[in-house]
C-alpha positions, -999 to 999 in steps of 0.1 A, spaced: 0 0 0 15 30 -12 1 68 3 4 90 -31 25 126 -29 62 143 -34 76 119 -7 69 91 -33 99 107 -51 121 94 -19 116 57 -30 118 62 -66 153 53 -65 146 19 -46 123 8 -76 145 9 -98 173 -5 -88 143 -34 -77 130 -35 -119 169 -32 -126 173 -60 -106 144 -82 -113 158 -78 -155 193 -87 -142 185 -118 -128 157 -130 -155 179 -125 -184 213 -135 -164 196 -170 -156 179 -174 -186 215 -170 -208 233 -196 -185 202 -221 -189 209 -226 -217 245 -235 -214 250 -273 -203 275 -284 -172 304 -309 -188 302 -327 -154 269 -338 -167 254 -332 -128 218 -321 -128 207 -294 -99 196 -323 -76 224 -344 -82 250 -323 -70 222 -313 -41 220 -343 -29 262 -348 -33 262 -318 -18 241 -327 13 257 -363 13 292 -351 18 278 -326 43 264 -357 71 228 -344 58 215 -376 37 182 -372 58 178 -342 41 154 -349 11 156 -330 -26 125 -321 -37 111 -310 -70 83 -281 -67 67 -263 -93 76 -224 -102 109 -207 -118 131 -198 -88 114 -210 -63 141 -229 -49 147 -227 -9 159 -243 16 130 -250 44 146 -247 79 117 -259 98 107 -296 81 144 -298 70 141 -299 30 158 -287 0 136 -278 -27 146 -270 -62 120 -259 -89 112 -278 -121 139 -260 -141 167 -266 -118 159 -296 -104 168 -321 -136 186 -296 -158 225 -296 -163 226 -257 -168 250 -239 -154 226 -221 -138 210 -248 -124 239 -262 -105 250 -225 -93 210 -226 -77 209 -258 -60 243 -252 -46 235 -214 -29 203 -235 -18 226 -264 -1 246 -234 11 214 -225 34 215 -258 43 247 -261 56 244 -230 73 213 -248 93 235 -274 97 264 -254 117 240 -234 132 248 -197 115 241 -170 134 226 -146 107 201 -174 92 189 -182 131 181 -145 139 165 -144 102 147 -175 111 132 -162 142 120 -127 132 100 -141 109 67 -142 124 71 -112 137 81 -93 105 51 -106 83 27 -93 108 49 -56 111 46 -60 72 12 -63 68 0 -37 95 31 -10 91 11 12 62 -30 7 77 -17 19 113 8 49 95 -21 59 76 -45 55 106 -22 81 125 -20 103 97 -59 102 92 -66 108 132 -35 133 139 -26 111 169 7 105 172 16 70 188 -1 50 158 21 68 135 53 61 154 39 26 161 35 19 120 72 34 116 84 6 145 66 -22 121 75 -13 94 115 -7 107 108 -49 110 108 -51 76 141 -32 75 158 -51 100 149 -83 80 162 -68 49 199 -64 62 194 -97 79 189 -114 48 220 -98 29 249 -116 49 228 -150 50 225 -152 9 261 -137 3 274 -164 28 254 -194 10 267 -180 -24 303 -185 -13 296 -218 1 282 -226 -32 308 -215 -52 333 -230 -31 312 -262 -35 309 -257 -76 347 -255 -76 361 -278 -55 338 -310 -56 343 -303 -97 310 -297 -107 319 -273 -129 352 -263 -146 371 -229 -147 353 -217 -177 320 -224 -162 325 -210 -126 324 -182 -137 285 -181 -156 275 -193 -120 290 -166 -104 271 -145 -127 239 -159 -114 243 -158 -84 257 -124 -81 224 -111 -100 204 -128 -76 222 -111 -45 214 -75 -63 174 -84 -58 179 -89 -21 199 -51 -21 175 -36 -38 150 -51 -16 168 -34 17 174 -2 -3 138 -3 -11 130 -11 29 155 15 39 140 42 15 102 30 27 111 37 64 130 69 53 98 83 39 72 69 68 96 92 89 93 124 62 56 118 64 51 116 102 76 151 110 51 169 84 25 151 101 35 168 138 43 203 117 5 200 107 
């Protein structure tokens, strides 16, 4: 939900590095899916070699349907990889399923950033989804604590934001580590993953910039707010 005036000019910014984003990673995973791994190792194959070496064979590969929408679940424990990376050889493919296996070995040796991310959770989809109807509440009624308590929610969002950013940079080292020395790609090819990968890390700093310049502008809004 998005309250209309000059302020909107604040997050301008933030949206486009988020479309600029959103381009980079379509049309950076859609190049390197169509260039084929010489190992020969499909996404869940070097998931589950991945898992296997790391003492997490319990740990079951799934396919689900969608176009990136693989994760790594950290409550049941599963890796799930979607129908394009799951049996494909693509480079881009493999670089996927091995950032994913990255969050799970991060699970596995109990990283710090992933177990505060883990446990905000709940808490940040409800700030998310009440930040803007309270803020706007406050600005409606003039009274004060509802706008500063829509600012606190929504600085949830923000805190998850930078949260997130050292908990996918981590499991994209881990996975090119991984891609390199377990061979599942060779020189030439490490570095199309590393393409990927690094296009997927701009959506999640857009998405912080875009948080950062969302709580920047609630906090424009509600000083005008206590001027009027």
């Amino acid at each position: 939900m998005y309250y209309l005036d000059n302020t909107f000019l604040i997050i301008l910014p933030g949206i486009l590095v988020a479309l600029f984003a959103q381009y980079r990673i379509k049309s950076t995973y859609s190049r390197y899916s169509e260039v084929m791994a010489r190992s020969g190792f499909t996404g869940a194959r070097v998931a589950r070699d991945m898992l296997d070496a790391a003492g997490l064979g319990d740990v079951p590969v799934n396919r689900v349907q969608g176009t990136l929408t693989d994760h790594y679940d950290p409550i049941h424990r599963t890796l799930n990889l979607s129908e394009s990376v799951y049996g494909s050889s693509s480079i881009a493919a493999l670089g996927v399923a091995a950032h994913e296996c990255g969050h799970a070995l991060q699970h596995l040796e109990g990283y710090e950033p992933l177990k505060l991310r883990s446990a905000v959770v709940p808490t940040v989809n409800i700030g998310s989804s009440l930040s803007w109807p309270i803020f706007l509440a406050g600005m409606i009624s003039g009274w004060r604590p509802l706008l500063l308590a829509g600012v606190m929610l929504f600085s949830l969002t923000v805190l998850f934001s930078l949260i997130t950013l050292p908990v996918e940079f981590n499991a994209s080292r881990r996975a090119m580590a991984a891609l390199e020395g377990r061979g599942y790609l060779s020189w030439e090819e490490l570095d199309g993953a590393k393409k990927v990968l690094n296009a997927a890390a701009l959506t999640y700093v857009a998405a912080a910039l875009s948080a950062i310049l969302n709580l920047l502008r609630l906090l424009v809004l509600a000083r005008r707010s206590d001027r009027d």
